[in-house]
DRENSENU-586285 format. One record per residue (C-alpha): residue number from 1; residue in one letter; chain; x, z, y. Coordinates in pm, whole numbers, plus 50000, padded with zeros to 5 digits. Example, Ala and Ser with C-alpha at 12.3 -4.5 7.8 and 13.67 -1.06 7.14 Angstrom:
+-------+-------+-------+-------+-------+-------+
: rokol : tordo : torgu :    px :    pz :    py :
+-------+-------+-------+-------+-------+-------+
:     1 :     A :     A : 51230 : 50780 : 49550 :
:     2 :     S :     A : 51367 : 50714 : 49894 :
+-------+-------+-------+-------+-------+-------+
//
This chain:
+-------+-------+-------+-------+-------+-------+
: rokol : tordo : torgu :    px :    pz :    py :
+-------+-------+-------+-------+-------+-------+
:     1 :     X :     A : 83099 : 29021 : 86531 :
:     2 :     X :     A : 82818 : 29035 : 86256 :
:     3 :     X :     A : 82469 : 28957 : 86402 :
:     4 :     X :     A : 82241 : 29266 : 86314 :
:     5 :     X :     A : 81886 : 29129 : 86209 :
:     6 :     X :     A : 81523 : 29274 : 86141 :
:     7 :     X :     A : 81317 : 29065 : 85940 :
:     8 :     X :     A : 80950 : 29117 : 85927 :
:     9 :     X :     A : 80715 : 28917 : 85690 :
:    10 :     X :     A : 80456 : 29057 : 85480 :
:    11 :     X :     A : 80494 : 28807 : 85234 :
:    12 :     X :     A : 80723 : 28966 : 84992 :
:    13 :     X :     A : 80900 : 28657 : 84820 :
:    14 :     X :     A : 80954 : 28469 : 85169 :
:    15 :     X :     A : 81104 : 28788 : 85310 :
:    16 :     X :     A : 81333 : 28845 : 84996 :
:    17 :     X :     A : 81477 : 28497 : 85002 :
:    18 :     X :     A : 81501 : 28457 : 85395 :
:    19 :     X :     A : 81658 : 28770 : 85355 :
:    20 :     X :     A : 81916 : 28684 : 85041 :
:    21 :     X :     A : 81996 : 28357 : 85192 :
:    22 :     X :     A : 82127 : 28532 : 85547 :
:    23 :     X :     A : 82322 : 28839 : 85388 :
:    24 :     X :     A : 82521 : 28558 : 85206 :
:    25 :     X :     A : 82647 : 28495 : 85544 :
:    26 :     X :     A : 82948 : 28616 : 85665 :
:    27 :     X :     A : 82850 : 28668 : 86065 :
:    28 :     X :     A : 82455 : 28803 : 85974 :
:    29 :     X :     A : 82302 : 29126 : 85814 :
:    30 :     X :     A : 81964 : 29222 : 85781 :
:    31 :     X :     A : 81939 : 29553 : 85865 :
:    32 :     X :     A : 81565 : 29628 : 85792 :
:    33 :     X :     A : 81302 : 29442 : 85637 :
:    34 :     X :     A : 80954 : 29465 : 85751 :
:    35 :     X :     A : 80570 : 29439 : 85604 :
:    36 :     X :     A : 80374 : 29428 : 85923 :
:    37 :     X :     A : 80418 : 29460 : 86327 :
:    38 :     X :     A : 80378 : 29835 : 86311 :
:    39 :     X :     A : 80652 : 29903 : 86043 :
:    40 :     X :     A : 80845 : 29603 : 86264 :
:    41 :     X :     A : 80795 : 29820 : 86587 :
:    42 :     X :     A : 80964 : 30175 : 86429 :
:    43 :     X :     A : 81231 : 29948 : 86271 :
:    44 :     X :     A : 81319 : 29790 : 86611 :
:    45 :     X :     A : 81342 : 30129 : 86814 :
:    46 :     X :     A : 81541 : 30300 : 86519 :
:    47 :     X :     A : 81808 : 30039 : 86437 :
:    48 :     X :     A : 81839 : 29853 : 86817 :
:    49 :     X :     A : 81896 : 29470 : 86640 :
:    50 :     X :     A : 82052 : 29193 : 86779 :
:    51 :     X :     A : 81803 : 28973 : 86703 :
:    52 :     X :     A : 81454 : 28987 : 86561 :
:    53 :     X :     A : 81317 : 28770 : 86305 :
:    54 :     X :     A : 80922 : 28757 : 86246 :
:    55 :     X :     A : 80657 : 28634 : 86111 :
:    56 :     X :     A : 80317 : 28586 : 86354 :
:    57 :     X :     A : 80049 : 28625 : 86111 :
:    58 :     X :     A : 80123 : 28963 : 85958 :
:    59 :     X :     A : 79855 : 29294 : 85852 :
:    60 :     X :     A : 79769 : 29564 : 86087 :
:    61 :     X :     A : 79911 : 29410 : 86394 :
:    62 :     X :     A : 79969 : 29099 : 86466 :
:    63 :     X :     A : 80306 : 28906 : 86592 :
:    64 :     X :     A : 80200 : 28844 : 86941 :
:    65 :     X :     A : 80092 : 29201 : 86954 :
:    66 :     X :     A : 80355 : 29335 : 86820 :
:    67 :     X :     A : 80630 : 29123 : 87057 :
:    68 :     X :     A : 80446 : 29280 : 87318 :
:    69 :     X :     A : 80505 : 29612 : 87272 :
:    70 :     X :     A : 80869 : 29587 : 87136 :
:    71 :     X :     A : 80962 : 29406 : 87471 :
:    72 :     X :     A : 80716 : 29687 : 87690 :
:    73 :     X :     A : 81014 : 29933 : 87521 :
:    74 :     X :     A : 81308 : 29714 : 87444 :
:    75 :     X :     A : 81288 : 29401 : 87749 :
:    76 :     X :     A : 81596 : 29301 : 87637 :
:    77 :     X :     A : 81479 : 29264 : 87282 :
:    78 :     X :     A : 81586 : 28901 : 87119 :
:    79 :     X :     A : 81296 : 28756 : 86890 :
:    80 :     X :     A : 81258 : 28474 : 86684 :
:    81 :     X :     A : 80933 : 28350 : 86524 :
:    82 :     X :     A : 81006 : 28250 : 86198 :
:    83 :     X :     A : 80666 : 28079 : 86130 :
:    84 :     X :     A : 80409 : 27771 : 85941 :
:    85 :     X :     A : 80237 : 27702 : 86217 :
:    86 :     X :     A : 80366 : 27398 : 86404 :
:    87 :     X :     A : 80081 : 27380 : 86667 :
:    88 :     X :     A : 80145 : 27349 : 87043 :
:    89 :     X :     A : 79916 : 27625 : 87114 :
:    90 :     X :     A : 80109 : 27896 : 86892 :
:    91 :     X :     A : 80430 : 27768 : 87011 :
:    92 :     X :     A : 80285 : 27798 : 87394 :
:    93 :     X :     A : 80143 : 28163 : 87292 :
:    94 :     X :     A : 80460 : 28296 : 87153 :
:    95 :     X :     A : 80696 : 28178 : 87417 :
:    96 :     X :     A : 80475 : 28309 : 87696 :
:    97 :     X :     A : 80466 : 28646 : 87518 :
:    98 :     X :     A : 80855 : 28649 : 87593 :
:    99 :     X :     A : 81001 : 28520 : 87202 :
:   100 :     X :     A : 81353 : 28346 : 87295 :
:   101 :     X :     A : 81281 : 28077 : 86978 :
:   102 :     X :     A : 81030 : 27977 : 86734 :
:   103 :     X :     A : 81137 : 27793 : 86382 :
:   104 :     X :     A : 80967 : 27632 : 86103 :
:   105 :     X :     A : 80947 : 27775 : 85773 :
:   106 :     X :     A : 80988 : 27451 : 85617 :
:   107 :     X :     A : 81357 : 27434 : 85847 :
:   108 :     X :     A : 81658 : 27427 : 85617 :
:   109 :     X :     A : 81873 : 27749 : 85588 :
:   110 :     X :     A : 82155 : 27617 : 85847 :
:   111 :     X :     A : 81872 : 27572 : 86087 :
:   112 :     X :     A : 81744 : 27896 : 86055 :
:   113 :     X :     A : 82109 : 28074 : 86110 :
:   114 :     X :     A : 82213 : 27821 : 86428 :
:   115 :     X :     A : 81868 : 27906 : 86544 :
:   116 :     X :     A : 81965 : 28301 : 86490 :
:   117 :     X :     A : 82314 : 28272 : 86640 :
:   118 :     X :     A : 82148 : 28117 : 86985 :
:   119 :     X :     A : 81872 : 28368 : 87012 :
:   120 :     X :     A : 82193 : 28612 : 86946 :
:   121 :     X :     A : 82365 : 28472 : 87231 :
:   122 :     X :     A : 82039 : 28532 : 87460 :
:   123 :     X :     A : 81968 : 28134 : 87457 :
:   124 :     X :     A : 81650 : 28027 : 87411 :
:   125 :     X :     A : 81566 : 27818 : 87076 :
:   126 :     X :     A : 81286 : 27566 : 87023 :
:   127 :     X :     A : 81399 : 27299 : 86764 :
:   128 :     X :     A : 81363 : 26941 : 86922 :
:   129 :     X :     A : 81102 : 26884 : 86643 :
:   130 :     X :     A : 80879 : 27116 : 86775 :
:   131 :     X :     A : 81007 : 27079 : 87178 :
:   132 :     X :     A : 80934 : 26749 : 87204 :
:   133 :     X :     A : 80535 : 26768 : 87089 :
:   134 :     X :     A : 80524 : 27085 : 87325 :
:   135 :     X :     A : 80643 : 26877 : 87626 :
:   136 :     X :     A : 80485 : 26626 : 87591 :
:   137 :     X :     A : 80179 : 26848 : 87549 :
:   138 :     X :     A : 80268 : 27005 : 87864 :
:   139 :     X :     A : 80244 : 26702 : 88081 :
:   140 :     X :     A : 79928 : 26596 : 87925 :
:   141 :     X :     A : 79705 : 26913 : 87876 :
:   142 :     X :     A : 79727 : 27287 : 88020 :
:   143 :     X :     A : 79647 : 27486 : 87787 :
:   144 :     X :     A : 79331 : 27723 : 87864 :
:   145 :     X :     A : 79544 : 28036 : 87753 :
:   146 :     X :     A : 79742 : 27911 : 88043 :
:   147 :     X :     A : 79536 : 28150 : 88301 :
:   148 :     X :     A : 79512 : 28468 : 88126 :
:   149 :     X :     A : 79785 : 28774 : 88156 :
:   150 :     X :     A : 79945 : 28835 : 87832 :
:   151 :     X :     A : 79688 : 29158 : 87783 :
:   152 :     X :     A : 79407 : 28928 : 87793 :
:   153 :     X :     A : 79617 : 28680 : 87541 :
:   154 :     X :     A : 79638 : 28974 : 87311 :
:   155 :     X :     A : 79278 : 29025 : 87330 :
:   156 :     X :     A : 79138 : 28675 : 87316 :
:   157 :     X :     A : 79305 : 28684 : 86962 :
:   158 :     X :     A : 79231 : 28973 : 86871 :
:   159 :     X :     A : 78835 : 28829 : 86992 :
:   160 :     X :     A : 78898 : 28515 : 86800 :
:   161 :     X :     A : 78983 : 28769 : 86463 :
:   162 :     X :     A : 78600 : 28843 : 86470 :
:   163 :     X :     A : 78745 : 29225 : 86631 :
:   164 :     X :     A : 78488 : 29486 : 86834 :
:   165 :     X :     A : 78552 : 29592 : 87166 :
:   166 :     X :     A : 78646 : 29924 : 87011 :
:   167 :     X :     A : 78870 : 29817 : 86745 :
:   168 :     X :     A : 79050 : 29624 : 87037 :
:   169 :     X :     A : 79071 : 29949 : 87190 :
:   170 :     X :     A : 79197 : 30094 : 86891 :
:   171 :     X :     A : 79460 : 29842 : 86795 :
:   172 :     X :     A : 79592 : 29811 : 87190 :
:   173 :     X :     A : 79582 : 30143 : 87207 :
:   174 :     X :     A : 79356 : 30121 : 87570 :
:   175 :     X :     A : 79015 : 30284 : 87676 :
:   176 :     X :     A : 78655 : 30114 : 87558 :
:   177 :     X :     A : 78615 : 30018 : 87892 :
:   178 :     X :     A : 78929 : 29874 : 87956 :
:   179 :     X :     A : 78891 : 29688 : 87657 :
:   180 :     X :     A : 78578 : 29539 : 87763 :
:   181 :     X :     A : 78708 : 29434 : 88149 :
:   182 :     X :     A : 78982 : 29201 : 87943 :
:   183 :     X :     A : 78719 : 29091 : 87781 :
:   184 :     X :     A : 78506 : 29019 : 88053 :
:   185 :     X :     A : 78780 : 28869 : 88272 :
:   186 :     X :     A : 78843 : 28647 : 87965 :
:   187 :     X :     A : 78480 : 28488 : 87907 :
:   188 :     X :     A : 78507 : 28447 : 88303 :
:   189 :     X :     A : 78807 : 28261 : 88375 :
:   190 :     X :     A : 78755 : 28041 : 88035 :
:   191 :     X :     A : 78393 : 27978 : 88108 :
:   192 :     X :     A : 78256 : 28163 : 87806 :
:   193 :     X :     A : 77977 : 28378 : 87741 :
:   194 :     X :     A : 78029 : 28497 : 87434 :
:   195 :     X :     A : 78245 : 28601 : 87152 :
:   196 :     X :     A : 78111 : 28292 : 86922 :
:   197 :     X :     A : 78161 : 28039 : 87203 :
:   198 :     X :     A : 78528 : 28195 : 87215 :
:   199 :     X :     A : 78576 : 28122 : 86846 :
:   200 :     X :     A : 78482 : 27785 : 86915 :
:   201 :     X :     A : 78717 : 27743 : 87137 :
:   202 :     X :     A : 78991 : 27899 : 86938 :
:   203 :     X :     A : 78919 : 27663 : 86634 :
:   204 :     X :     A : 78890 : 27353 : 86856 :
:   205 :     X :     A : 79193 : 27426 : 86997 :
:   206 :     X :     A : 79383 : 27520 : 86640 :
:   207 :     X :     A : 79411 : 27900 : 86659 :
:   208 :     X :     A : 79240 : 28014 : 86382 :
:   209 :     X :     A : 79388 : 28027 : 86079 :
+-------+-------+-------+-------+-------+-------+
//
């Protein structure tokens, strides 16, 4: 059976050869090709793929945003974060946020496929490359995102992005106010007080890009 894949990635040469490369495949074809998490979002509810291959740092919305609304409408929705970023902390962020693997960019093409077959299979997918920093991580040091919902993930991002309140509003589609309880909540269970002591935080602990 051929593997049905969405591939979002605003950068338009990365997407075209990611793409390319799989289609040669006999077993996978990308069935939609994505700029941002909104376009991603439509393309998910209108073609129903098998798995879902994305890119975190994307325009308009971002990946961990976007993850959570395709899974609030599809929970049985199979992503994989195709992504640069080898930190724990993004690795930590998108699992929580319910993606069933996370690869390298820099992974060869046979990696990227196995990784895609697994996730197809509903098995989860975290090269050992990247596994093995994140558990040892794990035994050593919880990370502070560790204590929020995923809501108040999505916010302390979209915090760390230099966002309003109402923009968060806006982009989360929630009320002002509701907006500004998560962020509330946030500054009190990380022991903040404001926005630019958040940022701090995010940059000491490698989430800003």
């Amino acid at each position: 059976m051929t593997i049905r894949v969405v591939l979002a990635d605003d950068h338009v040469l990365m997407r075209q050869g990611v793409s390319q490369m799989l289609n040669a495949n006999p077993n996978i074809s990308v069935v939609g090709e994505c700029d941002d998490g909104v376009e991603l979002i439509a393309a998910v509810l209108k073609l129903s793929p098998d798995v879902i291959l994305m890119d975190i740092s994307m325009p308009r919305m971002s990946g961990l945003v976007a993850i959570d609304k395709i899974l609030s409408q599809r929970r049985d929705a199979r992503i994989l974060v195709l992504s640069m970023h080898n930190e724990v902390e993004y690795i930590e962020a998108m699992r929580d946020a319910g993606a069933k693997g996370y690869i390298l960019k820099e992974s060869s093409g046979d990696s990227l496929v196995d990784a895609i077959k697994k996730v197809a299979a509903n098995k989860t997918c975290f090269p050992d490359e990247i596994t093995k920093p994140l558990d040892e991580h794990c035994q050593k040091h919880i990370s502070p995102l560790s204590v929020l919902t995923r809501r108040e993930r999505e916010v302390f991002f979209l915090v760390a992005a230099g966002n309003t309140s109402k923009k968060i509003a806006e982009l989360l589609d929630m009320s002002l106010k509701t907006a500004e309880n998560h962020r509330s909540n946030i500054y009190k269970k990380l022991n903040l007080s404001s926005s630019a002591e958040l940022i701090r935080m995010a940059g000491k602990a490698g989430l800003l890009e």
